[in-house]
PLY file of the C-alpha trace (Angstrom):
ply
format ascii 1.0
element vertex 355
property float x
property float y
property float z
element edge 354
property int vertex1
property int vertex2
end_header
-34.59 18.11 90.19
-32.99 15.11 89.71
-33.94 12.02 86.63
-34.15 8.21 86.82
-30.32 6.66 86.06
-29.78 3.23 84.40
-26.05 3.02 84.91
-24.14 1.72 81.78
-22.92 -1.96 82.41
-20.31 -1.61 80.02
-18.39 1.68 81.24
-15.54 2.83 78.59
-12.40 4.59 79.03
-11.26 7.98 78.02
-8.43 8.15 75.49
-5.44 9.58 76.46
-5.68 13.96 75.60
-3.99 13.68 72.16
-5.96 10.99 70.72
-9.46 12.87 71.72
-9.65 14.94 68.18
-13.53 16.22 68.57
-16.90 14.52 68.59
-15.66 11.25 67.54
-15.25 9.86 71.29
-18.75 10.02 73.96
-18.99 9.39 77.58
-20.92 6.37 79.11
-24.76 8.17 79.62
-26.88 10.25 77.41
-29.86 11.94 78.41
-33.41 11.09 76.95
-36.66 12.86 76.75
-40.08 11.96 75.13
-42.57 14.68 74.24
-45.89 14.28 72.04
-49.20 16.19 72.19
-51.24 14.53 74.65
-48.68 14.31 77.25
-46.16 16.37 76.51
-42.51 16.30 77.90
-42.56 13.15 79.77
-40.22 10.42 81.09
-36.87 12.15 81.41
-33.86 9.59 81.94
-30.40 9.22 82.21
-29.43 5.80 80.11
-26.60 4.42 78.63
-24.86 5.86 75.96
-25.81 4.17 72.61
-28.07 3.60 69.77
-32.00 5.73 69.53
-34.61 3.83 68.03
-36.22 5.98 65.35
-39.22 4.99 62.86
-37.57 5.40 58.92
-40.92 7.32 58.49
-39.51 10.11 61.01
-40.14 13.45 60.14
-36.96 14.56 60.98
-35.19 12.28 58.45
-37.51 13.44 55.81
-38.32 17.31 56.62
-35.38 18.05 59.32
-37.19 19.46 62.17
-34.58 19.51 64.05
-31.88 22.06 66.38
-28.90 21.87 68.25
-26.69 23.63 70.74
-23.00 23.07 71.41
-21.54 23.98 74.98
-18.67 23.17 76.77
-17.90 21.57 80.62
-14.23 22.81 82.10
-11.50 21.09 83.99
-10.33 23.46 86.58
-6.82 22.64 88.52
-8.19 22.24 91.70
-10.02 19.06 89.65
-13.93 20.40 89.72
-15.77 20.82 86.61
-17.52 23.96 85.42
-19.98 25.03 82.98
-19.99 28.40 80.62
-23.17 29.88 80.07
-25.25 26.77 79.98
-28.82 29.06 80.19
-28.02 31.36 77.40
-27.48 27.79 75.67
-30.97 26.62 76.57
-32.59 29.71 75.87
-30.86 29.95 72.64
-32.38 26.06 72.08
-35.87 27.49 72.75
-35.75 30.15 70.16
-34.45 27.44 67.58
-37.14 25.43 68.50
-40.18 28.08 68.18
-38.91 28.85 64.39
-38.94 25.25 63.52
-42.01 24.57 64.83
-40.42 22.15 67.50
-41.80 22.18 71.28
-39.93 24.07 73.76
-37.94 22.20 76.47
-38.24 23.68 79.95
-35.46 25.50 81.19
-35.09 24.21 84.41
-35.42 20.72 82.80
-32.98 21.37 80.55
-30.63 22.77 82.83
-30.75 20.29 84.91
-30.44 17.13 82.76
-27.50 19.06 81.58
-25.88 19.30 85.15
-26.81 16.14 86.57
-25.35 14.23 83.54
-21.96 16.17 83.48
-22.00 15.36 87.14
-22.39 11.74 86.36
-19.70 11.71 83.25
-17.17 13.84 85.32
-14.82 11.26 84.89
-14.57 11.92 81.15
-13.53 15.80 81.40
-10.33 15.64 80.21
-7.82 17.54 82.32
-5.00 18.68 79.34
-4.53 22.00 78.81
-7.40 22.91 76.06
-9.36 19.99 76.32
-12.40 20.19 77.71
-16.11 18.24 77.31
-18.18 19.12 74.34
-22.27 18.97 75.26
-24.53 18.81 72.51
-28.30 19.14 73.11
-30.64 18.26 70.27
-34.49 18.07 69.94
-36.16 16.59 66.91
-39.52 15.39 65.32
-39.88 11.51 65.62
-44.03 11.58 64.25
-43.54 8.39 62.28
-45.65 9.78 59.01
-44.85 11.01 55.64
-47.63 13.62 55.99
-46.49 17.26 56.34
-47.92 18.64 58.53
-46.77 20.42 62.31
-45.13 17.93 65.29
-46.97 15.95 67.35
-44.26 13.90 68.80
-40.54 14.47 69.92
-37.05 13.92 71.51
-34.58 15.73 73.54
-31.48 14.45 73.60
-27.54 14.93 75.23
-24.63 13.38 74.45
-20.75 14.59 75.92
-18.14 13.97 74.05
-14.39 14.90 75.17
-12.89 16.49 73.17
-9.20 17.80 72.73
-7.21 20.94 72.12
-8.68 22.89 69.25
-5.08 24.65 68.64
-2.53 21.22 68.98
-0.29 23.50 67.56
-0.97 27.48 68.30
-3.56 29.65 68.35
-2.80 30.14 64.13
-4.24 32.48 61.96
-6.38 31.06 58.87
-7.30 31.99 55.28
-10.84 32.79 54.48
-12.65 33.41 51.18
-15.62 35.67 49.86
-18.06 33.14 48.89
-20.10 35.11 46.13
-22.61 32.34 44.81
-24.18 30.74 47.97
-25.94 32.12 50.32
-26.08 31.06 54.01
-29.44 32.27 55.05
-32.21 35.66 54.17
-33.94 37.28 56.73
-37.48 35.86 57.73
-36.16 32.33 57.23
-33.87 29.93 59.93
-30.17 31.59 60.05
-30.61 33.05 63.37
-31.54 29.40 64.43
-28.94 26.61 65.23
-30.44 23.87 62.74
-28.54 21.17 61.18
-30.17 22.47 57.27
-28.31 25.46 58.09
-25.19 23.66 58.08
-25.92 21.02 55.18
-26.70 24.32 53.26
-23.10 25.86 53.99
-21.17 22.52 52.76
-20.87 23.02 49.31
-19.41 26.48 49.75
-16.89 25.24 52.40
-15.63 22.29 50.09
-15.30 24.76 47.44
-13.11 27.25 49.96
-11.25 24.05 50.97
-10.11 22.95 47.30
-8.30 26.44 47.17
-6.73 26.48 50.20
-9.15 28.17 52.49
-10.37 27.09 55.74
-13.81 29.08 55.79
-16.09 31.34 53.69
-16.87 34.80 54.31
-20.50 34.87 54.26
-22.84 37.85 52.30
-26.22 38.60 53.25
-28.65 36.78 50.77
-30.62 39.63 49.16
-28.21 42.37 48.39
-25.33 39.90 48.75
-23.75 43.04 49.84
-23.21 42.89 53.93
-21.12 40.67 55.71
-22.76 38.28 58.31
-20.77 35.29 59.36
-17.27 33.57 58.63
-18.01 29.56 58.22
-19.71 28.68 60.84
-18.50 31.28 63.50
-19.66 35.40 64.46
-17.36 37.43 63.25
-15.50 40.46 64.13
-13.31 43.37 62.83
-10.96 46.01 64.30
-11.04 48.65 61.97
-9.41 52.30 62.66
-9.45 51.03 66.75
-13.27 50.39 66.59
-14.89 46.77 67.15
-17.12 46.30 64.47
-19.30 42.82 64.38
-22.34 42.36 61.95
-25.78 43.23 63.72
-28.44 40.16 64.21
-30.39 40.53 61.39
-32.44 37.69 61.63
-30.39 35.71 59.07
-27.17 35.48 61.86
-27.16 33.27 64.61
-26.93 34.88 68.06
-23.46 33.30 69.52
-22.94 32.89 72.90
-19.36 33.32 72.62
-20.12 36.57 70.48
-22.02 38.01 73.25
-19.51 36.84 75.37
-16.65 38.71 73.68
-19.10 42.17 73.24
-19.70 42.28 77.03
-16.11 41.74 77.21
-14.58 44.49 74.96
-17.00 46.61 76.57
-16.04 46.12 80.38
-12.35 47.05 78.86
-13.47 50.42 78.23
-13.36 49.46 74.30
-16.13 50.75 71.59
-18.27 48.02 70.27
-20.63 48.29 67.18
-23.14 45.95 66.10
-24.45 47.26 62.44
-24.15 46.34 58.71
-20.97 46.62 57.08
-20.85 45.61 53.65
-17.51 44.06 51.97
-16.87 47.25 50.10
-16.22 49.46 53.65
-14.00 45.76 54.76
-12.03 45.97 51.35
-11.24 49.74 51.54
-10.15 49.30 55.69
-7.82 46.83 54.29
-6.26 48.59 51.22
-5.77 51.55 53.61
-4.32 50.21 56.28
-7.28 50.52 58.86
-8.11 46.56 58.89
-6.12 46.15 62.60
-7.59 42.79 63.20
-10.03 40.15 62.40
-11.40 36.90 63.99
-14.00 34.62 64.51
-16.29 33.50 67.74
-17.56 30.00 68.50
-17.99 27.74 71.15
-15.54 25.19 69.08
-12.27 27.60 68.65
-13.63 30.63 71.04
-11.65 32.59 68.65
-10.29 32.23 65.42
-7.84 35.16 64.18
-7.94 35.16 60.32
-4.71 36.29 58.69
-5.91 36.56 54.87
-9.37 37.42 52.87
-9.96 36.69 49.60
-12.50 38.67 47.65
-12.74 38.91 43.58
-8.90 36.53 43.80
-7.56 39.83 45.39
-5.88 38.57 48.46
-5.61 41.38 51.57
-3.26 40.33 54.31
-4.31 41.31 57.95
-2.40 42.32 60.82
1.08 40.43 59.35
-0.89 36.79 59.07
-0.20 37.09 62.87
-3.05 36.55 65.49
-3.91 40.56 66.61
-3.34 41.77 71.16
-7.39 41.99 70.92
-8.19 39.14 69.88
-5.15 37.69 71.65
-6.46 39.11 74.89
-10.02 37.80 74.23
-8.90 34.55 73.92
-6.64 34.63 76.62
-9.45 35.82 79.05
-12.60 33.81 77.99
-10.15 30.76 78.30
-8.88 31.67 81.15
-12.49 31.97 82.72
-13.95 29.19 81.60
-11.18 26.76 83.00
-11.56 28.50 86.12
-7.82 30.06 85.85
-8.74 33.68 86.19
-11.96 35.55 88.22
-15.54 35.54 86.87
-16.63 39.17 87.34
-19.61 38.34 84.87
-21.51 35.21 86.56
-20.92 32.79 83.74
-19.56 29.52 85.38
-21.48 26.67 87.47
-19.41 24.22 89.15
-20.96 21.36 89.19
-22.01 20.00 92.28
-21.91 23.00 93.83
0 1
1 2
2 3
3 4
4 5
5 6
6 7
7 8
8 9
9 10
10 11
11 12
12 13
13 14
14 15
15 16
16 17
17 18
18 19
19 20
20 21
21 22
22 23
23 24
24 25
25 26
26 27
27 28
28 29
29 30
30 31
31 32
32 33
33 34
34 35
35 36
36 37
37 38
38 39
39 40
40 41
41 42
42 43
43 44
44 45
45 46
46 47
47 48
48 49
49 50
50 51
51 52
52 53
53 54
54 55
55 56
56 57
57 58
58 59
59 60
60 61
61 62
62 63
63 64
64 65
65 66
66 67
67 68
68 69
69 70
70 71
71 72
72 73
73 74
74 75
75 76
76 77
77 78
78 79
79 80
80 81
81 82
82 83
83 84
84 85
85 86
86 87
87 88
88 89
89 90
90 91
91 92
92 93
93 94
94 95
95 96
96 97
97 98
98 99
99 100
100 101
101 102
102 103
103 104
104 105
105 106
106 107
107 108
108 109
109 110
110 111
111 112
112 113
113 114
114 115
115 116
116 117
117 118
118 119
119 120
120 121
121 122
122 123
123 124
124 125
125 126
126 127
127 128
128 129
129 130
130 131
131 132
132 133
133 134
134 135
135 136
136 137
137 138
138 139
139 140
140 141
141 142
142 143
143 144
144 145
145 146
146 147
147 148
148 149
149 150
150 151
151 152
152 153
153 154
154 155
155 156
156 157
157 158
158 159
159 160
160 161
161 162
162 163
163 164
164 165
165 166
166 167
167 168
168 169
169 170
170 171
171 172
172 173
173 174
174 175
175 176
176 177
177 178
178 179
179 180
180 181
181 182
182 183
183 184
184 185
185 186
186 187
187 188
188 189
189 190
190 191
191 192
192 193
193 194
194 195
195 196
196 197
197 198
198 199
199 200
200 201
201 202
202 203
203 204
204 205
205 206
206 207
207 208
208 209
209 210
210 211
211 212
212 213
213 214
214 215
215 216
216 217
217 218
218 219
219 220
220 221
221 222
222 223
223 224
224 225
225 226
226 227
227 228
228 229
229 230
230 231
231 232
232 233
233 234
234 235
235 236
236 237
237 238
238 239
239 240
240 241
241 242
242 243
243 244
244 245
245 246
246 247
247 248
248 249
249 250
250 251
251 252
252 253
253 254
254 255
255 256
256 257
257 258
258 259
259 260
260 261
261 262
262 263
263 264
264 265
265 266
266 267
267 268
268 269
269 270
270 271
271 272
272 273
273 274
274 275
275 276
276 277
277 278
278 279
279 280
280 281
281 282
282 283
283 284
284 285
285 286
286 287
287 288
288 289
289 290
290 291
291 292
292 293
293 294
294 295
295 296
296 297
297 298
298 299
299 300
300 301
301 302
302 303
303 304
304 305
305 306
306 307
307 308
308 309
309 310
310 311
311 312
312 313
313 314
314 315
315 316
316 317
317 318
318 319
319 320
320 321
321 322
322 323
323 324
324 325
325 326
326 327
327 328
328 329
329 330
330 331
331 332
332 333
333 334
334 335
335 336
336 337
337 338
338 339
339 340
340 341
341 342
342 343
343 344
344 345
345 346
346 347
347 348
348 349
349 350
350 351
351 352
352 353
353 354
């Protein structure tokens, strides 16, 4: 399957690796696709990267229908490009879509338009060790009417953006904080989605962690306020008394692909895994008596991020030293080293491109 190209006239250059930062730099070509009712998905295209045209009426701007995904393409050093997981990330777009009432993209489409334009924008995967090409997908509502009411028209949309070394400086553990007001998301509504109003909804709480020297929240469930479910914007995990503990999917947490990742992982290790509730009470007690080994968090962004300190009720409980733990030192060592294509692939995640 391949999609109409209208080569950009203008081509840019790539920074040089330590002027990348993330998301604030895109390649030359974006992918576009129209849907409404009558016709549905129709004229798919590879253009030029640059401005959408978009009715102020949109429904999007005024009732955000709208989801994301966030994926990565890999440099490897014999100079092809790979992908990690791309079809858990489409299928994961899918079920983001169904719950907001957006229509579905086809897989294969999807799939494709991502391969075809990585193919294209090769030329802007950096090749620094931990850069790598950020892909976002997005599909939103363009029906240009105030009424509310479900969608009747559409776009799908990806943009690549290179991006550079999420730890310039080591991977380094960070301080989070038990956020105890806001809630992320309750069960029955969008948290196991990737929407942007999930996000917008987590700001205030983050700015509010920043100001006291935190880089994330620790995240409650939203009726008992009782169970831990996410850290920022990240899965999180816990080694407590040798035993992987992450919080179950609810409903209210969003299914990572790099959590999944790091499950399947631990597990081909030999190591016990356990997805259930565990409230901040059983977390607080590990970590007064000692049995709080290690904790991090999962994203596509970081892959992992150890955290070194929790704050709960301005009680602070140090973990593992403040230093990064050997499990989640070994995760990160081994999804990284997969996706750039430095060690085997024993699970069938990668695509090189072209290939």
């Amino acid at each position: 399957m391949k999609f109409p190209v209208t080569k950009n006239p203008n081509p840019g250059t790539m920074p040089e690796a330590s002027k990348l930062g993330f998301g604030s730099v895109f390649s030359d070509h974006m992918f576009l696709m129209d849907y409404n009712a009558k016709d549905g998905w129709h004229d798919a295209r590879i253009v030029p990267y640059g401005p959408l045209s978009l009715s102020p009426a949109a429904s999007v701007l005024h009732y955000a229908g709208e989801v994301f995904e966030g994926l990565k393409a890999y440099r490897r050093k014999d100079g092809k490009v790979q992908l990690f997981r791309h079809d858990a990330n489409v299928e994961r777009l899918n079920i983001s879509a169904e719950r907001i009432g957006l229509p579905q993209v086809p897989v294969d489409v999807a799939m494709a338009a991502i391969e075809q334009l990585v193919e294209l924008d090769q030329a802007w995967v950096p090749s620094a060790p931990g850069t790598s090409l950020y892909i976002r997908p997005f599909l939103f509502a363009t029906d240009p009417a105030l009424a509310l009411h479900g969608v009747h028209e559409a776009m799908f949309v990806i943009i690549l953006s290179p991006s550079g070394s999420y730890y310039a400086e080591g991977l380094n553990p960070v301080k989070i904080m038990l956020e105890t007001e806001d809630v992320r998301a309750v069960r029955g509504g969008t948290g196991y989605t990737k929407c942007g109003g999930n996000y917008a909804a987590s700001n205030r709480a983050g700015d509010r962690a920043m100001q006291k020297g935190y880089s994330q929240v620790l995240w409650l469930d939203g009726v008992e306020r009782k169970y831990v479910e996410e850290v920022g914007a990240m899965n999180v995990m816990f080694k407590i008394d040798g035993k992987v503990i992450t919080p179950m999917l609810t409903g209210s947490i969003l299914s990572g692909i790099t959590r999944r990742s790091c499950i399947q992982m631990l597990k081909s290790w030999g190591m016990e895994v356990e997805e259930r509730l565990i409230s901040i009470d059983e977390l607080v007690e590990a970590a007064e008596n000692g049995k709080l080994e290690e904790a991090w968090g999962t994203g596509t962004a970081a892959v992992i991020s150890p955290i070194g300190e929790l704050c709960y009720k301005d009680v602070k409980y140090t973990i593992n030293g403040f230093e990064i733990g050997p499990t989640a030192q070994k995760l990160y060592d081994e999804l990284t080293g997969l996706q750039w294509g430095d060690k085997p692939d024993p699970f069938g995640w990668t695509k090189v491109i072209g290939e």
